[in-house]
N, C-alpha and C positions, 0 to 999 in steps of 0.2 A: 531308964530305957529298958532293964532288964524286966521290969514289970508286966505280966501277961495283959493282952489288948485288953480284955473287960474287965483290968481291976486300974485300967489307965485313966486319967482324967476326963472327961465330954470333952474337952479342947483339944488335946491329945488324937483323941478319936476322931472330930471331926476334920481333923488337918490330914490326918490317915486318908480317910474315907474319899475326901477330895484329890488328892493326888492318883489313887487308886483307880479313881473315877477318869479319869484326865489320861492316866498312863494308858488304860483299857480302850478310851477312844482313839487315843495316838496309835495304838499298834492295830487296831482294824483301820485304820487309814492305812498304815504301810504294808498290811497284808495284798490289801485292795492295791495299792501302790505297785506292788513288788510283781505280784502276778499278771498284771496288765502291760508292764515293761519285759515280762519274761526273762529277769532276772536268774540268777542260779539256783539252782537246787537246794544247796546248802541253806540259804542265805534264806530263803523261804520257808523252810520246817524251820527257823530257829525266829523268825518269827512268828508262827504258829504258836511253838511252843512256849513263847514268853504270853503269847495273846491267851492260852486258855491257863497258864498259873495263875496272871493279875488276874481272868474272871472270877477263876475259884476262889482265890483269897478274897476278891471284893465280896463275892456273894457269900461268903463265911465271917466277914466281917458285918457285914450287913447286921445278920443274923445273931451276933453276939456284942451288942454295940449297944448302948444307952440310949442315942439317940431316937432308934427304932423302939426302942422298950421290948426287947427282944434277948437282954441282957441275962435270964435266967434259963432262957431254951439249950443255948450252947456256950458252952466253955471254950476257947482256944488258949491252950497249955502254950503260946508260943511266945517269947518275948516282944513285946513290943517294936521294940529297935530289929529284931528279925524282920519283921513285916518290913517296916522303914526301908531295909535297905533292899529289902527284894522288889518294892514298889522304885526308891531310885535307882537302882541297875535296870529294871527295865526301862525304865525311863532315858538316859544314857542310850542303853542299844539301841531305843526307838531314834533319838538323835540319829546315833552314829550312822544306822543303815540311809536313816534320811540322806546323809551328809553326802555320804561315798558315792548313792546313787547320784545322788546332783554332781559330783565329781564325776563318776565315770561317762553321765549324759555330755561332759564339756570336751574328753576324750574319743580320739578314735580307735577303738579295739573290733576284735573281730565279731564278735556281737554284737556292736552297734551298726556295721556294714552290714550284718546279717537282716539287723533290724529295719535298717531305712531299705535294702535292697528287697524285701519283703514289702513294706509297704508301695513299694511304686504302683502305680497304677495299670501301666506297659507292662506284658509278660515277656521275662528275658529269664535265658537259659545258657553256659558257656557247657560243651565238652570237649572232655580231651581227646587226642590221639586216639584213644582205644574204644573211645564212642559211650563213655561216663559220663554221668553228669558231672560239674564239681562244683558249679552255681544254679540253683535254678532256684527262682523265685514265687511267691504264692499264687501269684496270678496266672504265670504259666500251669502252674500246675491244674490252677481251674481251668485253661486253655484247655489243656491235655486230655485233661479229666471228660469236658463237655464235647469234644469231637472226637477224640476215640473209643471216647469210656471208662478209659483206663488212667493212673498217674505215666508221668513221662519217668521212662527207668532208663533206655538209652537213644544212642541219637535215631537210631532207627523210627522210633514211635513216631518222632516229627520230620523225617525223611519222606515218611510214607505217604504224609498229608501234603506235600507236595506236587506228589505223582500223579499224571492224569486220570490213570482208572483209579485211582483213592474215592472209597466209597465212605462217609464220616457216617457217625453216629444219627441214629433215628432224631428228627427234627431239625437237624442241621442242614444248611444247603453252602455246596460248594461253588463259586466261580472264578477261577484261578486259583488265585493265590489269598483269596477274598470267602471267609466261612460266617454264615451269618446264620447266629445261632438262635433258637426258640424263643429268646427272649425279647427278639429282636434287634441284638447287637450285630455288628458288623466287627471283624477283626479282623486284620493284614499280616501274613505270617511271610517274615524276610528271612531269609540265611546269608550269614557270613563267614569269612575262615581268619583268623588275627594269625601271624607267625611274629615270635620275636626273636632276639638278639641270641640267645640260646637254641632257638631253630626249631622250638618249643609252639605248634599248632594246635588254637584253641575256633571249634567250630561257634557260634553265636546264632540264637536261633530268638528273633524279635517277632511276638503278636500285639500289634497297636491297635487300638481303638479308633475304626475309622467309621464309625455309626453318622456322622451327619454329614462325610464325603460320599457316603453309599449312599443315603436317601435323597442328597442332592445330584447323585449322578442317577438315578431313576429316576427322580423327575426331570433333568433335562434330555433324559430319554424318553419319558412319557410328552415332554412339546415338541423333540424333534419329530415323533411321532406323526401326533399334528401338526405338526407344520410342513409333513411329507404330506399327509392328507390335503392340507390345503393347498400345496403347490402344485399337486394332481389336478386339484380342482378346477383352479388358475389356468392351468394348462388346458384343460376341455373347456375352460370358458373359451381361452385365446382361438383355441379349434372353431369353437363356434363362432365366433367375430368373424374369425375368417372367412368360413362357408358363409355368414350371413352377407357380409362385406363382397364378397363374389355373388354372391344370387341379386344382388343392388346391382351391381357392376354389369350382369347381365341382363338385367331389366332395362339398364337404363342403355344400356344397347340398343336392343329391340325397340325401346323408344326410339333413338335416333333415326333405327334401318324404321320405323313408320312414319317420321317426319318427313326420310328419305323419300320413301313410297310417296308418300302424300306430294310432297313437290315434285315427283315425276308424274304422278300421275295429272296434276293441274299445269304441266309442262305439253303434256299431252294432250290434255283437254282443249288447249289454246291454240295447239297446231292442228288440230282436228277440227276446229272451228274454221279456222281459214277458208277450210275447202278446198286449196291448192293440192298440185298436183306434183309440190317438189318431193326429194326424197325429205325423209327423216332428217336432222340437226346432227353431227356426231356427238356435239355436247349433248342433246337429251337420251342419245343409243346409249351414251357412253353411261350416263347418269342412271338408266334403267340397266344395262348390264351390272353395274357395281352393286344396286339394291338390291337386282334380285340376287346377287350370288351371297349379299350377307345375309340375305334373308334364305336363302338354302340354306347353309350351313348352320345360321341358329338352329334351325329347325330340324337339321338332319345330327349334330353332334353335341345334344347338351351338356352330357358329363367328361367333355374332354378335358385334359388342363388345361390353363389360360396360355400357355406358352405355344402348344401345340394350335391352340385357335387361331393365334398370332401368326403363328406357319403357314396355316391353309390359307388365313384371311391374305396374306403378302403374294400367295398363288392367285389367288382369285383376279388382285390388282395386279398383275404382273408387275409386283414388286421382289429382288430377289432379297432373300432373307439369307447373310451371314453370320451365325453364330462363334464366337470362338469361348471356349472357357464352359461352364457346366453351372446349374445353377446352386445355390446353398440349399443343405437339406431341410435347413428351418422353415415348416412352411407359412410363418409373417415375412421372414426377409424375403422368402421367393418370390412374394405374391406382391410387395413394393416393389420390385425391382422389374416385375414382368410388368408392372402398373406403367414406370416409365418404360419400359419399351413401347408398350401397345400403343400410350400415348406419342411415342416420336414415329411410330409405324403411320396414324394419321395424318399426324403435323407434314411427314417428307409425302406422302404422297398428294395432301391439299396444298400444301405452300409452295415445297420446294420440287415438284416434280419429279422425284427421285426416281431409279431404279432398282437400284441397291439400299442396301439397309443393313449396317453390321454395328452389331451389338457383341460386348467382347465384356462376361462375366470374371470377375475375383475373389477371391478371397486370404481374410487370414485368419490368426484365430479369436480376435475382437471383431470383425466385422467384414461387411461383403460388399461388393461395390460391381457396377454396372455402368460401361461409358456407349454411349451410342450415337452414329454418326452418319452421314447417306452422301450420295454422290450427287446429290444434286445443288438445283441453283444455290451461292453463295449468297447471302443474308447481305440486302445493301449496308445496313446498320443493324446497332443494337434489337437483340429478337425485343418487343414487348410481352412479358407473361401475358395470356391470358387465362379461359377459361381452365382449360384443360392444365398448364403450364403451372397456376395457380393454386388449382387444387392438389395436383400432384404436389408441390411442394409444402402444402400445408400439412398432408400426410406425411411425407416423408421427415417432419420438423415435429412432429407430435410424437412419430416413434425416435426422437433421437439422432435421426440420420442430419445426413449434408446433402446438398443441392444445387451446384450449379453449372449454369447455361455459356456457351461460350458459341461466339458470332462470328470470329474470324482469328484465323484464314478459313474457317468451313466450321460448321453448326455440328457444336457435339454439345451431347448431354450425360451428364456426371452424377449417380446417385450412389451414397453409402449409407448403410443400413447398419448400426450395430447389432451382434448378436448376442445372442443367450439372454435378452432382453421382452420382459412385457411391455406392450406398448399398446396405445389408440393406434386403430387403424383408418 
C-alpha cells in the first residue's frame, strides 16, 4: 500500500480509478443537492472542497495509470494507500452530508420553517410593534417589489397600498383592495393585527391569488351588463305593446261609435219614412245624443289617457264617475286596470242603468288591484261573461292577474294585476 500509484499493480489501479470515479459523481450530486435546499454555508465549501480534490486526483491518476498508457507522462510520488484513503473519506463525508440532510428534512428547525414559508404560493408578511418585518416571505416580496417598486422594508410600504389615493407602480391597476398586475394576475391584499398572552402585537399582512375570482367577477359584470341592456330593451318593447294595445283599443272604439252611427242613422231612416208627424222616439234622441258625443270626443281628444277618456265619456252619459284611490305608476298595470273600468263604465250604463260608477284603486308592493261597483239595477242572477267580460278576463289571466265578478248583493268587479312583471297584454 505504501507503493507509489504507477509502480501499483493494473488491478490496484483500476479499483482506484473506479471508486475515484463514483466519489466524483457522488459529490457533484450533493453539491447540486446542498445548494438547492439552501443548506449552510459551512457545509457547502466543504463540499466544494472535497469535489475539486477527488477531480484533481482522478484526473492526475488518469494521467499516470497503465490503463490509459499514460504511465511514462507523470509520476505521482504519492503512496498508493494515500490516494485510498483520500478517495474513502470522501466518500464517507459524501454519505454523512447525505445522511444529516435527510435527518434535518424529517426535522423542524428554523430553516426548514423558513424554507417551506418561502415556498408558499400566498404572500405573507408578520411585523412587529415597531413596524419591522420579522417574517416575510418570497412571494410578498415579489408582491412588494411589483406594486411599489420597491422590496417591503417596513409596514408602512403595504399600509400605503391600502390607502385610497395609493397610486401603484406603472402597469398595475388598483380596485380596492384588489391590484392586478401586468401580467395579468389579480392579488388580494388583507391586513391583520394577532396579540397574544404576553400582550406582544404582531401586524399580518396576506396577498392571495385571486386571478380566476377577478375574471369571473368581470365577466359576470360584462352579462349583467347585458342583461341591463336587454331589460331596457324589454322594457321599450312593453312601452310599445302598450301604445300599440291602446291605439287597437281606440280603433276598435271608433268602430263601435260607427256601428253606433250606422244603427241610428237606419233608426232614422225608418222614422223618416213613415212620414208621420209624431215627435222623435226618446230611445233614437237618446241613441243619437250618445254617438254623437262619443264621436266628439274621439275626435276632439286623441292623446288623452284612457282614464281621463273614461271621465269625460261618464259626463257625456250623465254617468257620475267616483274615484277613490290613485292609479299605479306601472303603465301595463294601469292600463289593465283602466281596461276594467271602461269595460264596467259600458256594462252599468247598458244593463244596469246606473248613475254612479265608483271604482276604488290599491295597491301594495306585489301588486294593484281595482274593485268597481254602480248603483244601479241588482243582477236577477249569476252576471254571464260575455263579450267584453271575457276578453277582459283573458287579458287580465295572461298578465298574471285575478279576476272576479260578484252578483249579489250588487255587481262589483274585482281585478289584480301583479307588478314589476312582463306580461302579454
Amino acid at each position: 500500500m505504501m507503493t507509489c500509484f504507477y509502480l501499483s499493480p493494473s488491478v490496484y489501479q483500476i479499483v482506484l480509478l473506479v471508486l475515484s470515479q463514483l466519489t466524483v459523481i457522488m459529490l457533484i450530486g450533493n453539491v447540486i443537492l446542498l445548494f438547492r435546499r439552501k443548506c449552510k454555508l459551512t457545509k457547502q465549501l466543504s463540499a466544494i472542497a472535497a469535489l475539486l480534490i477527488n477531480v484533481t486526483l482522478y484526473v492526475m491518476m488518469q494521467l499516470d495509470s497503465r490503463i490509459t498508457g499514460a504511465e511514462q507522462s507523470l509520476h505521482l510520488h504519492v503512496p498508493y494507500g494515500v490516494l485510498l484513503l483520500v478517495t474513502l473519506l470522501s466518500s464517507a463525508f459524501n454519505i454523512w452530508a447525505l445522511l444529516s440532510e435527510t435527518r434535518n428534512r424529517k426535522t423542524i428547525s428554523n430553516a426548514s420553517i423558513k424554507e417551506a414559508f418561502d415556498n408558499l404560493p400566498t404572500g405573507v408578511c408578520f411585523f412587529n410593534e415597531a413596524g419591522l418585518p420579522v417574517l416575510c416571505n418570497a412571494s410578498m416580496h415579489r408582491f412588494g417589489f411589483a406594486v411599489c417598486g420597491k422590496d417591503v422594508q417596513v409596514i408602512g410600504d403595504l399600509e400605503a397600498c391600502l390607502a385610497d389615493d395609493f397610486v401603484p407602480a406603472a402597469g398595475v391597476q388598483k380596485i380596492r383592495k384588489v391590484f392586478v398586475l401586468p401580467d395579468g394576475k389579480a392579488w388580494n391584499l388583507e391586513k391583520r393585527i394577532f396579540s397574544y398572552e404576553n400582550e406582544t402585537a404582531y401586524t399580518q399582512y396576506i396577498a392571495t391569488d385571486v386571478t380566476d375570482l377577478y375574471e369571473t367577477r368581470e365577466k359576470l359584470m360584462a352579462e349583467n351588463a347585458q342583461l341591463r341592456n336587454v331589460q331596457e330593451e324589454l322594457k321599450k318593447l312593453s312601452s310599445n305593446v302598450v301604445a300599440v294595445t291602446r291605439e287597437e283599443e281606440i280603433l276598435n272604439t271608433k268602430m263601435r261609435v260607427h256601428d253606433e252611427m250606422g244603427r241610428c242613422l237606419m233608426a232614422a231612416q225608418q222614422y223618416l219614412r213613415k212620414d208621420c208627424d209624431e215627435a222623435i222616439p226618446d230611445s233614437v234622441a237618446a241613441a243619437w245624443q250618445k254617438a254623437v258625443s262619443m264621436l266628439k270626443y274621439n275626435n276632439d281628444t286623441p292623446d288623452e289617457d284612457m282614464l281621463l277618456q273614461i271621465k269625460k265619456t261618464c259626463e257625456f252619459v250623465k254617468l257620475n264617475f267616483v274615484q277613490t284611490g290613485d292609479l299605479p305608476k306601472e303603465d301595463r298595470v294601469a292600463y289593465l286596470l283602466t281596461c276594467a273600468v271602461r269595460e264596467c263604465v259600458t256594462n252599468a250604463v247598458r244593463y244596469a242603468e246606473a248613475t254612479a260608477l265608483y271604482a276604488d284603486f290599491s295597491e301594495t308592493s306585489t301588486e294593484a288591484t281595482v274593485t268597481v261597483s254602480n248603483n244601479g239595477t241588482i243582477p236577477e242572477g249569476e252576471i254571464a261573461e260575455g263579450g267584453g267580460l271575457s276578453t277582459l278576463r283573458r287579458r287580465v289571466e295572461r298578465a298574471g292577474g285575478r279576476m272576479t265578478v260578484q252578483s249579489q248583493p250588487r255587481f262589483k268587479l274585482t281585478v289584480s294585476i301583479p307588478k314589476g312583471k312582463e306580461g302579454v297584454l
